[in-house]
C-alpha positions in Angstrom: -21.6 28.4 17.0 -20.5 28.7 13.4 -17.1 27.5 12.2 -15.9 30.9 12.2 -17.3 31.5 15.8 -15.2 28.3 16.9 -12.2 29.7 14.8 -12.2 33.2 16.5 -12.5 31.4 20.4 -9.6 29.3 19.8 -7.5 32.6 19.0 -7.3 31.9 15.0 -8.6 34.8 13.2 -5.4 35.2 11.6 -5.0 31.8 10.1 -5.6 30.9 6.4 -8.9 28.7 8.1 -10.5 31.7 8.9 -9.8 33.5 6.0 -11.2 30.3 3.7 -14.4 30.0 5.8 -14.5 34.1 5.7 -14.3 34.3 2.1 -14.2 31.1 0.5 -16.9 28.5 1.8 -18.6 28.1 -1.5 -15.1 27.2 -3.2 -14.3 25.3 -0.3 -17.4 23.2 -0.4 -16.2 22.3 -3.7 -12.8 21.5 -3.5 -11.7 24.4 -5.6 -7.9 24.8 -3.8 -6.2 26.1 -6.7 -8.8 29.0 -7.0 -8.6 29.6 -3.4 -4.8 29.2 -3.3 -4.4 31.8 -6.2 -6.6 34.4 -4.2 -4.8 34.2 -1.1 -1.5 34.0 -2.9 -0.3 30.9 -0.9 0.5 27.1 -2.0 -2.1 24.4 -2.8 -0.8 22.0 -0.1 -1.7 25.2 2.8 -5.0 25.3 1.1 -5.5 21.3 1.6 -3.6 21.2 5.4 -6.3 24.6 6.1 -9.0 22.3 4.7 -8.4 19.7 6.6 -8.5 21.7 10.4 -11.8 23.1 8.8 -13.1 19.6 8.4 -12.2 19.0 12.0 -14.4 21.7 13.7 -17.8 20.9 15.2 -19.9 21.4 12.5 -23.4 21.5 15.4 -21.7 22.5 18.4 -24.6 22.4 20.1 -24.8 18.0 20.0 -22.7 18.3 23.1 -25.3 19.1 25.1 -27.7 16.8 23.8 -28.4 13.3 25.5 -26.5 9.9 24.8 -29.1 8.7 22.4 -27.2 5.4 20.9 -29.5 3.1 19.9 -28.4 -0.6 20.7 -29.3 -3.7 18.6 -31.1 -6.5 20.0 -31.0 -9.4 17.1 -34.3 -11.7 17.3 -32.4 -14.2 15.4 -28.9 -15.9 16.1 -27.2 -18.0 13.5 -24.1 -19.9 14.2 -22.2 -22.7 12.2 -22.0 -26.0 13.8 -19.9 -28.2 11.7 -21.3 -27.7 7.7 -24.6 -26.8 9.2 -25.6 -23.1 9.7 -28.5 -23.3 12.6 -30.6 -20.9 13.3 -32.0 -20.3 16.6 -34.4 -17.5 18.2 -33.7 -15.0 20.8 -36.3 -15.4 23.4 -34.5 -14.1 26.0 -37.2 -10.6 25.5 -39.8 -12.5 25.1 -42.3 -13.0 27.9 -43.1 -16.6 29.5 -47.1 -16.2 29.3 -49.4 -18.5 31.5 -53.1 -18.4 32.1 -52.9 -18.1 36.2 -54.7 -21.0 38.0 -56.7 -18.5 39.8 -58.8 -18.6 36.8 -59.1 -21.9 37.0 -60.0 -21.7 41.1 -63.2 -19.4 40.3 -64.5 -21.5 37.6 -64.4 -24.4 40.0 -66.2 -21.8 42.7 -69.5 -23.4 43.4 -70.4 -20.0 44.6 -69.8 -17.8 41.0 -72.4 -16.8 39.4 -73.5 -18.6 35.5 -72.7 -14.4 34.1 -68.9 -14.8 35.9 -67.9 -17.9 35.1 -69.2 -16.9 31.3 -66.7 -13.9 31.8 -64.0 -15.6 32.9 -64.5 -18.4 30.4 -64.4 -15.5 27.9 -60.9 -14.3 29.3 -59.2 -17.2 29.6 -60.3 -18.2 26.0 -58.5 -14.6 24.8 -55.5 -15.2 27.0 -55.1 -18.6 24.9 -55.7 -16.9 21.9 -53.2 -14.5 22.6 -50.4 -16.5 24.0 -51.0 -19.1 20.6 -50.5 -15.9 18.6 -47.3 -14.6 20.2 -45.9 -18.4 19.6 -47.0 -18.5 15.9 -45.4 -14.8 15.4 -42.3 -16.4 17.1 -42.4 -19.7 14.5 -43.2 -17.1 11.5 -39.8 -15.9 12.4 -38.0 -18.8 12.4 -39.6 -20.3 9.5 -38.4 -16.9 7.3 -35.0 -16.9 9.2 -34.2 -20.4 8.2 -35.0 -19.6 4.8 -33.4 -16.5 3.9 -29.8 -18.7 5.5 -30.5 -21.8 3.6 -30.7 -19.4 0.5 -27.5 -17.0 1.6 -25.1 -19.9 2.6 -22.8 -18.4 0.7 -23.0 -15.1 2.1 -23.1 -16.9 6.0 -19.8 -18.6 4.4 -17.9 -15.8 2.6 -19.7 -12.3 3.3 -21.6 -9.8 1.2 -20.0 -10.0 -2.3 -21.8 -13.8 -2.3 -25.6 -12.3 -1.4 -27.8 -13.6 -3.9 -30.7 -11.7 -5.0 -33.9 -12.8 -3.1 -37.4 -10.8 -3.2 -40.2 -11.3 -0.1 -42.2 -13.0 -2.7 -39.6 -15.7 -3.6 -39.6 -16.2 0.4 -43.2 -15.8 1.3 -43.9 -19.3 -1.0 -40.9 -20.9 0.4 -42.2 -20.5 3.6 -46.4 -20.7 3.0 -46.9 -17.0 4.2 -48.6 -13.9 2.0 -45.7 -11.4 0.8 -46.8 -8.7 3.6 -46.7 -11.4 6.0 -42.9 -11.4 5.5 -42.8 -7.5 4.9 -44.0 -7.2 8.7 -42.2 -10.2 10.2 -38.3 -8.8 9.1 -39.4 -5.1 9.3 -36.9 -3.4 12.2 -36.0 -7.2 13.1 -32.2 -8.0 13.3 -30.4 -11.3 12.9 -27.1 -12.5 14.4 -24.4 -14.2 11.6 -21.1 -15.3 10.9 -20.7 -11.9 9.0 -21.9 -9.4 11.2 -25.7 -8.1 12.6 -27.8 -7.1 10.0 -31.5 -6.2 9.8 -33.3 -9.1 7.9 -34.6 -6.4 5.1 -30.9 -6.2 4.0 -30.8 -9.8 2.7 -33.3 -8.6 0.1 -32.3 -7.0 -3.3 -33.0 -6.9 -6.6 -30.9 -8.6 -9.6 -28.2 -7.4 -11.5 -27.1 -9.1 -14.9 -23.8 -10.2 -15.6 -22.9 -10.9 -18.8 -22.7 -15.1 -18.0 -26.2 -15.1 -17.8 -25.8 -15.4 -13.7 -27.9 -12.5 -11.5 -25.3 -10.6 -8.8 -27.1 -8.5 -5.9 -27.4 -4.8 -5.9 -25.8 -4.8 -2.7 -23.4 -6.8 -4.1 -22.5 -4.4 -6.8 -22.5 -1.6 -4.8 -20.1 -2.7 -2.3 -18.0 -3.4 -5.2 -18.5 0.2 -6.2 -17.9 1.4 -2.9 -14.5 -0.9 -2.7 -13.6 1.0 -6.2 -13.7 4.4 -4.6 -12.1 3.2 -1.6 -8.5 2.0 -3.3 -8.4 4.8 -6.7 -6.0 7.7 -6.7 -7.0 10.8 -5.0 -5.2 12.3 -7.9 -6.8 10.7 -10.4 -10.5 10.0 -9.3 -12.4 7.1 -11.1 -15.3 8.8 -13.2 -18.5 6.9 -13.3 -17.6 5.9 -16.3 -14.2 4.3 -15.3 -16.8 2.3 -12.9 -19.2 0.8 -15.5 -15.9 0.3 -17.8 -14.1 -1.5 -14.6 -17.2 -3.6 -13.7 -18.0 -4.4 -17.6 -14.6 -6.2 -17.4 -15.8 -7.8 -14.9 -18.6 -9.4 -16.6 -21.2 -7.0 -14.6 -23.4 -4.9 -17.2 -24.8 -1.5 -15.2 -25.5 1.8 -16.9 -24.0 4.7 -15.9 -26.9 6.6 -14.0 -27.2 3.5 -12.0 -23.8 4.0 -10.7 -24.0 7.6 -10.0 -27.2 6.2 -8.3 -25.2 4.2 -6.0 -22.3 6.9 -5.7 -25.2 9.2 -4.2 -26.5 6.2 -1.9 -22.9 5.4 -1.0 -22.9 9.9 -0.1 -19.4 9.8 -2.3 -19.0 13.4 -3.9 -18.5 13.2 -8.1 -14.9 12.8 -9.3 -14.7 16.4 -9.9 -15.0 17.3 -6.3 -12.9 14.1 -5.0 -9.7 15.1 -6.7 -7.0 16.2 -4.6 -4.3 18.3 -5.8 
């Protein structure tokens, strides 16, 4: 049902919403109230108060009859501050408690198996050892990558995400003895459990950006600042992305200008053209 479908069943084919979404979704769709106002011959602050009703319909009615698909988080990884220590502990509350059953162990001891059985089950229980020795090495790899990545983001464990540091898998894959893909797989879809908040393992790594100290600040760093920027300017008077590189300059961060419309686009925060309220 299209937003002038859901206008028309709640009895509003006269308002100015249904005349905007009649006439006027283009200029809608990019904030263009004075244009609109002008054409329908009615105040900017109507067009804005119509916009926001607009913005309130269903835009896929039909999601209501789909099924509760929330997806829940299950961190592998749980780190909590005892005293000045950060520790890090697994969660292996999922993982299964895997024993080779003495059965086994009954019919190799059976005077009355066969030399071929006993070289069968022999074969099975060495691949059930095998296997259980691989599930707790996976489980150590974790741990081993977990307690790295804190001991190098105290400060982000401490403070939150305008301390992360920048940290590649490589840097973490010799900390820890591993090959780079090694890691790649181990924190890929893998959450962990901090002071801060959940967060998959991949988001504690980013690439550098330079300040003009000489230090190195996270992307993700940078871009939260970005996205605290947008969050406090004037509706009235949007910050450009070149207010942004001038603001952050001050602030001894050096990023070109196509790096924060980059980051505006990640962040899905329209250009200051179509932010500006009237």
């Amino acid at each position: 049902m299209s937003p002038r479908n859901q206008l028309e069943q709640a009895g509003k084919k006269d308002s100015l919403e249904y005349k905007i979404v009649e006439n006027y979704l283009e200029a809608l769709a990019k904030k263009k109230f004075p244009e609109i106002a002008r054409k329908l011959n009615v105040e900017i602050k109507d067009v804005q108060e119509a916009a926001k009703k607009i913005s309130q319909l269903e835009p896929k009615p039909g999601r209501i009859f789909l099924p509760d698909n929330e997806v829940y988080v299950v961190p592998e990884v749980f780190v909590q501050k005892v005293g000045d220590e950060f520790v890090v502990t697994l969660n292996n509350d999922y993982i299964p408690h895997l024993r080779i059953s003495n059965i086994y162990k009954d019919l190799m001891a059976d005077p009355n198996a066969s030399p071929q059985d006993k070289e069968y089950i022999r074969a099975k229980i060495t691949a059930g050892k095998n296997f259980i020795k691989s599930i707790h090495h996976r489980q150590q790899t974790i741990l081993n990558i977990a307690k790295e990545i804190v001991s190098r983001q105290r400060e982000f464990m401490e403070k939150g995400v305008a301390y992360l540091k920048p940290m590649t898998m490589k840097e973490i894959a010799e900390a820890v003895g591993v090959h780079e893909t090694t890691v790649s797989r181990t924190v890929s879809g893998k959450y962990m459990q901090t002071p801060q908040g959940v967060f998959e393992m991949k988001y504690f790594f980013s690439s550098a950006v330079q300040s003009s100290n000489g230090n190195q600040v996270s992307n993700k760093t940078v871009k939260e600042m970005i996205a605290e920027l947008f969050r406090n300017e004037d509706p009235k008077n949007p910050l450009s992305d070149q207010d942004i590189v001038k603001i952050l300059a001050e602030r001894g961060i050096v990023i070109a200008r196509r790096t924060v419309a980059k980051y505006r686009s990640e962040l899905k925060i329209l250009p200051s053209n179509l932010r500006k309220v009237y």
